[in-house]
Each structure stands twice: as C-alpha cells, then as structure tokens.
C-alpha positions, -999 to +999 in steps of 0.1 A: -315-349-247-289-320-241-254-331-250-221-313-242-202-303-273-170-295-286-161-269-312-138-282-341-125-255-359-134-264-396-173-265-389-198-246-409-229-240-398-245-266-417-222-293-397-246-310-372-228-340-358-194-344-367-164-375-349-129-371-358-106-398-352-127-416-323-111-443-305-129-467-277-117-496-259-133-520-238-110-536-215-086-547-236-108-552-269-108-522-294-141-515-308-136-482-327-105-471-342-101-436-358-135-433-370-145-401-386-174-389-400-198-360-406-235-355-408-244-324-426-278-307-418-309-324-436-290-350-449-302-388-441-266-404-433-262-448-430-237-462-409-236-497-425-216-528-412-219-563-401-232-571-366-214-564-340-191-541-356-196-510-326-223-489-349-243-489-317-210-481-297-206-452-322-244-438-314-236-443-274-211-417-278-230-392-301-251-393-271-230-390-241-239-423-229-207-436-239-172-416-234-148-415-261-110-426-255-094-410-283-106-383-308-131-354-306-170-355-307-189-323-318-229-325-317-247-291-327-282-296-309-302-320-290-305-356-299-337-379-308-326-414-303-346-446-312-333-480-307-343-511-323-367-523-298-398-493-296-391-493-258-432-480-252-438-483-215-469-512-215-495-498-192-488-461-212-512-452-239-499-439-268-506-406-266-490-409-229-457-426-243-454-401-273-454-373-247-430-385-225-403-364-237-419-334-231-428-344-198-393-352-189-389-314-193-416-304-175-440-290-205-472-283-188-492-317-198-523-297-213-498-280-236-471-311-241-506-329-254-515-304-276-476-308-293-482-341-298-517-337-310-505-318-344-485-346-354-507-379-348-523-380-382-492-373-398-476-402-382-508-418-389-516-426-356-553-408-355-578-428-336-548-448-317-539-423-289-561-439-266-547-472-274-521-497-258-488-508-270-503-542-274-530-531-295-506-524-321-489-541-349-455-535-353-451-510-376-479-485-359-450-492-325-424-481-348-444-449-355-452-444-323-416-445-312-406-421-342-431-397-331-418-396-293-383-391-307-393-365-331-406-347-299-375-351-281-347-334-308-344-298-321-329-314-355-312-349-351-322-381-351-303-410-343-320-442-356-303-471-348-319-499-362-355-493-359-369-517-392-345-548-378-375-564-358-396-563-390-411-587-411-396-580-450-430-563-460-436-542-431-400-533-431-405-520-466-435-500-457-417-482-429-387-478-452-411-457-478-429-440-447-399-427-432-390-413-468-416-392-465-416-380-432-383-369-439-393-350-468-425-333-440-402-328-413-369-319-426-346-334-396-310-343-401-309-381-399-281-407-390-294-442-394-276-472-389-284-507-401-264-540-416-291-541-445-270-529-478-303-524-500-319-505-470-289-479-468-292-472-506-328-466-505-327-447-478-295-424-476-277-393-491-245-408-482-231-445-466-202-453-440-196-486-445-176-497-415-151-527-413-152-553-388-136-547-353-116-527-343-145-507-367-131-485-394-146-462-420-134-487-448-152-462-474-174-435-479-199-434-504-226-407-516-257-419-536-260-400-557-290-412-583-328-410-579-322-382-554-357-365-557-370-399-557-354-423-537-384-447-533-374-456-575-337-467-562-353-500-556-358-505-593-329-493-606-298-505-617-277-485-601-287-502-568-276-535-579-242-521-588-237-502-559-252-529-536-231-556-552-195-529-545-207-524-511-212-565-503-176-566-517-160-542-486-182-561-460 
C-alpha cells in the first residue's frame, strides 16, 4: 500500500508514522480531536480505548482511506494493514491468499510464491498452503492474514484488532506468537485494541485515548520486562499499571 506523505520538520529518520493535531468530523459528530502521536521505527505502539472511540478512524487515515480535517499526517513507507476479521478470500488457498499482495503488484507468480514460501514455517503454516480458509482454526487464519500483511509493508504494520475474535486461550497464544515474530522480523508495529492487559503485554509504549471526540488522554511507556515481555503477565507491575490505566478509561 503506497501512501502520500507529508514532511514535518522535526522528524528524524527513525520517525515512521507520526499525526499531529488530527481533527475528523462526521457530519456534525467529531470523532478525533487533536490527536497526536508518533511511532518510532521498531517499536510496537497500542492505541488503547473503549469501543467506539475512532481508533479504527485513526488507522483509516494512516492509510489514506480516510482524509483528515484538521492536522498533519506523515507516514515514512508502505503500510501492512490487518483488520479484525482475517478477510481470506474462501475459495483461495492459503498460499494463494498470502500472495495476494504481491500479485496486486504484478510480481511474477513463480517468484511472488517463492517470497511467500520462505516465510510459511516461520509463521507456522508448513503443510497448510494447499489448504482452505475453512480448514483452519482461528488462530492458523490469523497467521495467515499476518503473513499476507507482512508481504504487503516495507516496515509498518497496522493491526487493528486482529486477537478480538478470539477465544481467551487462543488469544493468548497469538499474543506470545506475535512477540516473537516481532523479535524475527523487526517491523515497526501500531496495534490497537480495548484490552488493557493485552496493551501491556504487548507494547513499548500505550495511547490511551478518551472517549469521543477521541483524545490522547495520556501517554505511557512500559517500561519493565523489556527483553522479556511474555513475563509482564506475572508481574506486578502489570497490575499497577493495568489498574492506572482502567482509571483514565
């Protein structure tokens, strides 16, 4: 996905996606009011907030989907996005909906294949390529859809919600599988969910959001268990900085 950007002049070159004081209006109903906010490159950023609060609003514009009515978007490099549902085309196999990307572009399909062919055990999809979407659980749909937006950014990701259709321990599986793939592929992640606990696990830093018209109410970095974020779930830092975060919300 190939977005149009525009420079600010206080970027470094570490700055991948960065909104200052964005504004959007429906009709007559504001949903974002002067939201800023950064994401830095390899960092895994939350956008947290209750339902309905314009986080997905606030992706559409990353995108270009979406246009701003106030304020100024800059995005570095092309986009990944994966939404909540996996959105795998039914009567595509997996290795045919993984590719997709690439064949948006035109790769030559021996070669686009061979791309997505280095990643499938990683993703742990080996022995599934051949397979249908409803051949697979939930999670190994998840994957799938994480690999085909892997293929399709440079070094952002936008994941907006991808573990809310989960049952608790699948959710938790993907949660520490993600971890990991992050570790393996080094992209620059913003992730946005309305599960406190999941945005601690999970993120260098949190933008918890306010109800609308959405604001950034605070930003917080987390800053413990850093080189082993998988531990945050036993810690007691969580608890304090899940129970501070549940007061904001």
């Amino acid at each position: 996905m190939h977005l149009q950007t525009n420079s600010f002049p206080n970027n470094t070159g570490d700055t991948m996606i960065e909104l200052e004081n964005v504004c959007k209006k429906f009709g007559q109903r504001t949903v974002l009011q002067n939201v800023s906010l950064y994401l830095n490159r390899g960092e895994f950023v939350s956008i947290l907030g209750p339902s309905g609060c314009g986080k997905s609003t606030l992706f559409n514009i990353i995108t270009g989907f979406v246009k701003e009515d106030g304020g100024s978007v800059f995005v570095k490099d092309d986009i990944g996005y994966m939404q909540q549902k996996d959105l795998l085309l039914p009567w595509k196999t997996v290795i045919s909906n993984v590719v997709l990307p690439l064949d948006i572009r035109k790769v030559n399909r021996n070669k686009s294949r061979k791309i997505a062919e280095k990643y499938i055990d990683m993703f742990g999809l080996g022995g599934y390529e051949d397979k249908y979407p409803y051949e697979l659980s939930g999670g190994m749909r998840q994957r799938a859809s994480f690999l085909r937006t892997f293929l399709s950014s440079k070094e952002i990701m936008l994941l907006d919600e991808p573990f809310g259709a989960l049952d608790s321990i699948t959710r938790g599986k993907m949660q520490r599988w993600i971890l990991n793939m992050k570790r393996k592929l080094g992209r620059s992640v913003l992730f946005v969910t309305h599960d406190v606990e999941e945005a601690i696990v999970l993120s260098d830093r949190i933008y918890v959001l306010s109800s609308k018209p959405s604001k950034v109410k605070k930003e917080i970095a987390v800053d413990f268990n850093r080189d082993d974020k998988e531990n945050r779930l036993f810690s007691q830092e969580l608890l304090s900085m899940k129970q501070d975060i549940l007061k904001l919300l």
